[in-house]
N, C-alpha and C positions, 0 to 999 in steps of 0.2 A: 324441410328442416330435420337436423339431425336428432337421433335421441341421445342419451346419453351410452357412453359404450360401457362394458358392465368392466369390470374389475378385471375379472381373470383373463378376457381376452387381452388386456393389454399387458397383463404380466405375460402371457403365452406369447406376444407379439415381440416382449423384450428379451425374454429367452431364446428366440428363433436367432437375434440380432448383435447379439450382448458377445462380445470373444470368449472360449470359453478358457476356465482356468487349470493353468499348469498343476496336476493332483501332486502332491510331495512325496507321497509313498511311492505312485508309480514312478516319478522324476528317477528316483534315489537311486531303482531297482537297475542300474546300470548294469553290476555283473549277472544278474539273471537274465538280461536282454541278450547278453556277447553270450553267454553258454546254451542260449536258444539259437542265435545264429550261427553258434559254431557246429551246433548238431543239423543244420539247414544245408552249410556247406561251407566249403575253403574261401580261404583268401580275406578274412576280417581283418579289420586294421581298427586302429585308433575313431574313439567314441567319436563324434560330429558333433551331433544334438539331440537334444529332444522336443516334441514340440507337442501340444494339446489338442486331439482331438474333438472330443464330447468332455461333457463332465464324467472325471473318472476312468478315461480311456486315454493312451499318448503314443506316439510311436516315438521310437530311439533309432535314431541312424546312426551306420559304423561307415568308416572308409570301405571300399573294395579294391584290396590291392593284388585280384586276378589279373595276368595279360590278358592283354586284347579289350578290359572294361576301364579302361580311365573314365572318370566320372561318375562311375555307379554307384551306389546306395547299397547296403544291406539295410534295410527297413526291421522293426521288431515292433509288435503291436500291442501292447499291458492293458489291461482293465482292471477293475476290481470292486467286489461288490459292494453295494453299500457297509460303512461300517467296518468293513471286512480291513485288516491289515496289510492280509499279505496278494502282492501282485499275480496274476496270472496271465501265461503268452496265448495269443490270442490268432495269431497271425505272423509268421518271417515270409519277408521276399524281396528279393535283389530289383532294385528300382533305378533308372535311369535318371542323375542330377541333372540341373540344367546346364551343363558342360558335357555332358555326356559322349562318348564317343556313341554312335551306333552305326546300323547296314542303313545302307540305303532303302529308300521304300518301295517296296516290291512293285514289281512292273509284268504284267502281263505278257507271256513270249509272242503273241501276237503285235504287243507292241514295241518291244526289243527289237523283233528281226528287220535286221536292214536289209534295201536291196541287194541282190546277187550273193546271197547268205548260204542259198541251198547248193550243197558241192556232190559231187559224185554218190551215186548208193544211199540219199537220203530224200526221205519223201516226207512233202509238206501238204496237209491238206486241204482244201478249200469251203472256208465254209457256207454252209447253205445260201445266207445274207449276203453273202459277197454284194458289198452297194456296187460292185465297176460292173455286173453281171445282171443279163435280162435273159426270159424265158426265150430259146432261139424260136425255130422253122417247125412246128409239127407235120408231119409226114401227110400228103393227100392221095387219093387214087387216084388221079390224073398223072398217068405218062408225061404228058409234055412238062410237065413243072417239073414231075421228079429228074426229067436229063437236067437241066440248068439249076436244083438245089445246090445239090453238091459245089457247084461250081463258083457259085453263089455265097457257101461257107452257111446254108441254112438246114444241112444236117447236120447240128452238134445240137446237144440238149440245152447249152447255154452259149449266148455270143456276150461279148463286151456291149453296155451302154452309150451313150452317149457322152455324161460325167467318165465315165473307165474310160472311153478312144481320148478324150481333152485332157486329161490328167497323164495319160501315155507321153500323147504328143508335146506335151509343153517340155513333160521329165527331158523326153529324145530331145527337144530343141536347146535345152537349154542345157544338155550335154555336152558331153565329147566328139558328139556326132552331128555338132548344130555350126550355124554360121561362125561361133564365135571361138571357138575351138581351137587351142595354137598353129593346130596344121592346116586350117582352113585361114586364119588370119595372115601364115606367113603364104600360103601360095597366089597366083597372081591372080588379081580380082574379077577377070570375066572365067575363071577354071571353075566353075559351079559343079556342083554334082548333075543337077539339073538337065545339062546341056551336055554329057558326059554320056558316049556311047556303052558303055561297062555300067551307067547306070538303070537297076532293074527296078521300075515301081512297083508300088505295094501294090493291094486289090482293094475294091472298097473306096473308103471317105477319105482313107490317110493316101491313097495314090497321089495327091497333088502333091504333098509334102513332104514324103519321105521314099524311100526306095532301098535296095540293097544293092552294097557294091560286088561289080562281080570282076574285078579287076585283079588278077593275081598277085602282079609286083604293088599292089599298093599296101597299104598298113590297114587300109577298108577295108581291106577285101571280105567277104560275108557276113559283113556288118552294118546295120541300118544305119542310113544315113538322111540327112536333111538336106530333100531339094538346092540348097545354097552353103552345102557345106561345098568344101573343097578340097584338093590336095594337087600335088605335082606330078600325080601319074594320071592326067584329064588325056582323055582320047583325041583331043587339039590340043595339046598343049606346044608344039609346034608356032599355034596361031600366034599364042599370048606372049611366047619369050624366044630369044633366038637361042636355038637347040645346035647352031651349028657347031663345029670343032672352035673355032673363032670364038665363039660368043658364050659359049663356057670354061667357067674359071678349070683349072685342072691343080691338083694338089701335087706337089713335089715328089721323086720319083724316091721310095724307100728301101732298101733291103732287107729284110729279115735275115741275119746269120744265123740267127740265136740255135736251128737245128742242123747246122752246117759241120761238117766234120774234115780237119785238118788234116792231109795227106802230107 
């Protein structure tokens, strides 16, 4: 059972609760708020409001009519002591209204940079944590392993994961370099890269799936590609469509004069 609660706690409980009241002297004290804010800095505009902080303290907002701040606040902050008449500034500072124009929220250059970001002469570095990265191949004195490390790709201090090779592979597939890719969709559907003599596979886990082209006249050319991409420079392409004089279209015969000079 309760006891009784004493007195003062519930006046202290209706004080924490209670809105507090608009002071009249601070209210009034309008042009001593604008000649604080104008010594704070430019761009003051026409009063706003004022509104009540604590007992005895208010802040007064001004327009801010700086470019680039639509919405701002100049804020000014009065108190004054008990009894006391006269106002005193406590605090100015340019505050953002709920209109406010602002920057955007800052973002990490880690998480900004997009792929193929880093261009000539600039260097990006890698950090420690890298999640795509595991500790590689430590060096043994055994001759016979150390001829087939290298070979192997298990002399580097760090190789890609498992999570980093899946995360590669999906990006490459689901590229410019994957099955579904305009120039893979418009060539004729057994021209796989796959099955393509100019195609080089990878080494490793990604050998099944991907490869590099090593075909000169194509648009692949030293560019990974996906097992089941394609294109119209396949090393049979012969097989797939009739290459003869016949059986391709030929575009009408044109002249260029335009560098031609009149005798």
């Amino acid at each position: 059972m309760l006891g009784n609660v004493p007195e003062s706690s519930t006046a202290t409980a209706k004080s924490r609760t209670r809105k507090p009241r608009l002071d009249k002297v601070l209210a009034d004290a309008v042009d001593q708020a604008r000649e604080a804010a104008e010594e704070a800095g430019d761009g003051i505009g026409e009063h706003l409001s004022v509104e009540a902080e604590t007992d005895r303290v208010v802040t007064h907002y001004f327009e801010c009519t700086l470019a680039g701040y639509r919405g701002w606040r100049w804020a000014v902050v009065l108190t004054r002591a008990p009894r006391a008449r006269a106002a005193t500034v406590s605090e100015t500072a340019l505050l953002p209204g709920k209109d406010a124009l602002r920057a955007p929220a800052w973002v990490p250059w880690s998480e900004r940079l997009q792929g193929g970001e880093v261009g000539t002469g600039e260097v990006l570095p890698t950090e420690e944590d890298d999640d795509r990265l595991m500790p590689a191949y430590q060096y043994s004195d055994d001759d016979a392993v150390e001829d087939i490390a290298g070979e192997l790709g298990l002399g580097r201090e760090r190789v890609m994961n498992r999570e980093g090779r899946a995360e590669v592979a999906q990006r490459w597939y689901d590229g410019d370099r994957g099955p579904t890719a305009p120039i893979a969709e418009a060539a004729p559907a057994p021209a796989r890269c796959g099955t393509c003599g100019f195609f080089l596979p990878l080494a490793g886990s990604m050998r099944l799936a991907f490869g590099a082209c090593a075909n000169l006249y194509s648009s692949e050319d030293a560019r990974v590609v996906s097992a089941d991409h394609g294109c119209g420079a396949h090393s049979q392409i012969s097989e797939f469509v009739d290459t003869t004089p016949q059986g391709v279209d030929k575009s009408e015969i044109i002249y260029d004069d335009e560098g031609s000079e009149l005798l």
